[in-house]
Every structure is written in C-alpha cells, then in structure tokens.
C-alpha positions as a printed NumPy array, in Angstrom:
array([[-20.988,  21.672,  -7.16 ],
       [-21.896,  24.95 ,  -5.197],
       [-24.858,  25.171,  -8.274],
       [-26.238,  22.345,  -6.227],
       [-25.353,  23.265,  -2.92 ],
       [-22.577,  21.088,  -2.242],
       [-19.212,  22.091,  -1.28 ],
       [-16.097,  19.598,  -1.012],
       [-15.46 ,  19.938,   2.182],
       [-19.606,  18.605,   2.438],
       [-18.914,  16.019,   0.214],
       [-15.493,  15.086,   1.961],
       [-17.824,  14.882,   5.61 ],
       [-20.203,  12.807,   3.715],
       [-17.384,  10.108,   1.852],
       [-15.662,   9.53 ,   5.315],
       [-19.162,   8.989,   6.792],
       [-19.369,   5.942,   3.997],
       [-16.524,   4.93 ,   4.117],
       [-16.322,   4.299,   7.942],
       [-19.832,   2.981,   7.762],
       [-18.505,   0.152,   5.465],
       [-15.217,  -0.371,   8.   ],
       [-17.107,  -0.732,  10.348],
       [-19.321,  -3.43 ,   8.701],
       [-16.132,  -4.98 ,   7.157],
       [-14.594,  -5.347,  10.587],
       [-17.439,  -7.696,  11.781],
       [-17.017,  -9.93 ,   8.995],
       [-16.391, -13.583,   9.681],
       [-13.674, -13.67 ,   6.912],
       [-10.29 , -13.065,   7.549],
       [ -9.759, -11.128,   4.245],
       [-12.396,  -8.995,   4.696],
       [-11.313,  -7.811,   7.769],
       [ -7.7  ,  -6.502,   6.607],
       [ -9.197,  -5.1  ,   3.8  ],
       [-11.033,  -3.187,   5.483],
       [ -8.233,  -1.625,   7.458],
       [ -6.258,  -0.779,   4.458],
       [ -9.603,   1.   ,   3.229],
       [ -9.708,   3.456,   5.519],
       [ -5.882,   4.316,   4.861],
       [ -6.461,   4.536,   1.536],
       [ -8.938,   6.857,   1.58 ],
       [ -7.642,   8.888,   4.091],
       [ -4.253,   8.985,   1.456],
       [ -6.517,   9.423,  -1.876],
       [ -9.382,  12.137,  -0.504],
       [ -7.269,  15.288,   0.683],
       [ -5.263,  14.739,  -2.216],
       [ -7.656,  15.736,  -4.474],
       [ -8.45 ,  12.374,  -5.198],
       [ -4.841,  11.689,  -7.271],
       [ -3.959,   7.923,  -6.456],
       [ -0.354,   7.876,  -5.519],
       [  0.298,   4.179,  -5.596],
       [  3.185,   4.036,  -3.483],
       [  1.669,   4.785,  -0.511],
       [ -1.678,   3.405,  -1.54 ],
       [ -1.975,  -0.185,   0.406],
       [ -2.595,  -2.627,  -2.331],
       [ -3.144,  -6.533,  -2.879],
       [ -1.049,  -8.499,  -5.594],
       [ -3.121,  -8.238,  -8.452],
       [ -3.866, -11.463,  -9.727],
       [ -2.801, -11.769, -13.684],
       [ -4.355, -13.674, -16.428],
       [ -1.334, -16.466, -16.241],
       [ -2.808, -16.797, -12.895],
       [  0.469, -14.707, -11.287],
       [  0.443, -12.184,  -8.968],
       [  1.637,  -8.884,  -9.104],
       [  2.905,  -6.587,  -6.671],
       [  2.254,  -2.988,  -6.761],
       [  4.99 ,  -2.578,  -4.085],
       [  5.997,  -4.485,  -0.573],
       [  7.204,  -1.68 ,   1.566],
       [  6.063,  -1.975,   5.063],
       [  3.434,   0.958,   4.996],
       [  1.571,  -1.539,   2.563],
       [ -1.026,  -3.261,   5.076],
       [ -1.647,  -5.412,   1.913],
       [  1.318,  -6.328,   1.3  ],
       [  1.057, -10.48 ,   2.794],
       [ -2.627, -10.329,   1.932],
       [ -3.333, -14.285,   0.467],
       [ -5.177, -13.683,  -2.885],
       [ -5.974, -17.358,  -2.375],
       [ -7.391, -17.354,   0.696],
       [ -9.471, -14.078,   0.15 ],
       [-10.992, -16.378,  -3.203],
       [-11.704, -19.529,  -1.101],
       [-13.785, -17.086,   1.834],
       [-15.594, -15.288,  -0.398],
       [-16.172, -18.19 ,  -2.745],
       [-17.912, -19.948,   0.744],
       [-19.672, -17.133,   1.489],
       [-21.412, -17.068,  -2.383],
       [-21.618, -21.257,  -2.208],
       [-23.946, -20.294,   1.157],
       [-26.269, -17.16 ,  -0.571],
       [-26.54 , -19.662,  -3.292],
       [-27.945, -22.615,  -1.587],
       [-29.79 , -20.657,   0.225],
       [-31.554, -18.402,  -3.041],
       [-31.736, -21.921,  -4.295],
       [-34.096, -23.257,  -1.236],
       [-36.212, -19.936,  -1.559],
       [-37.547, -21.015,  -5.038]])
C-alpha cells in the first residue's frame, strides 16, 4: 500500500467516511428494515475494521439467515446483536415494494 501512497490508517479515515455516508443515507429510508440495518452497520464495522478486518461473529450483529428450506438461521441472539428480532419477512416485503415502484416506473420511461 505505501508503493501507492496509502497507509491504513488513510484507508481506515476513508472506509468510516463510506460507511457513515451510507448510515446516514440508510437512516432516511422510508423502510423500517433499512433503517436498523443501518445501525447495526456502523457497529459492525466499527467491530470488523480495527481488528484487522477478522470477522468475529459473536459480536458481529447479524440477521437470521434465511435457508434454502425457507428456515432461518441464527448466528446468535445475545442482546449485543441489534439484529437479533430483525423480520426477514418484513425486510423482503419493503424492499420487494420499493423494486415493484423502480419497476413501474422504468416501465413508463420506455
């Protein structure tokens, strides 16, 4: 990195710059979900930066995942998890709204 001129510390300023930008952003959001993802972003990368970027998933806050037999799976449900109520169903049916809208809209552009 220093070949280039970049040093972490640089590159740390630069991450956290992005990453609040999109909190920020993600906090003005109409949806719900978006919103407390966007919370448990910041944490995260406030856990997963100074750590040299290892991803220690028991403090990480984390959504069920949702599985292939369509159930979920919980990383882990301790109370530090800001994720850890998050309703994979609801985040689907506001984001799912939000695409119906860009649709109908690309579709009245053509």
């Amino acid at each position: 990195m220093r070949t280039i001129g970049l040093s972490k510390e640089k590159l740390r300023r630069a991450a956290l710059e992005e990453v609040s930008g999109a909190v920020r952003l993600l906090k003005q959001s109409k949806s719900a979900s978006l919103r407390s993802m966007a919370d448990a972003s910041l944490k995260n990368f406030n856990i997963i930066y100074p750590s040299n970027l290892n991803y220690p998933l028991a403090l990480l806050s984390l959504p069920a995942a949702l599985l292939g037999d369509l159930s979920a799976y919980s990383f882990q449900g301790s109370e530090a998890n800001l994720l850890k109520d998050y309703d994979i169903d609801q985040a689907y049916c506001e984001l799912f709204e939000g695409q119906d809208k860009a649709e109908v809209f690309a579709e009245g552009c053509v």
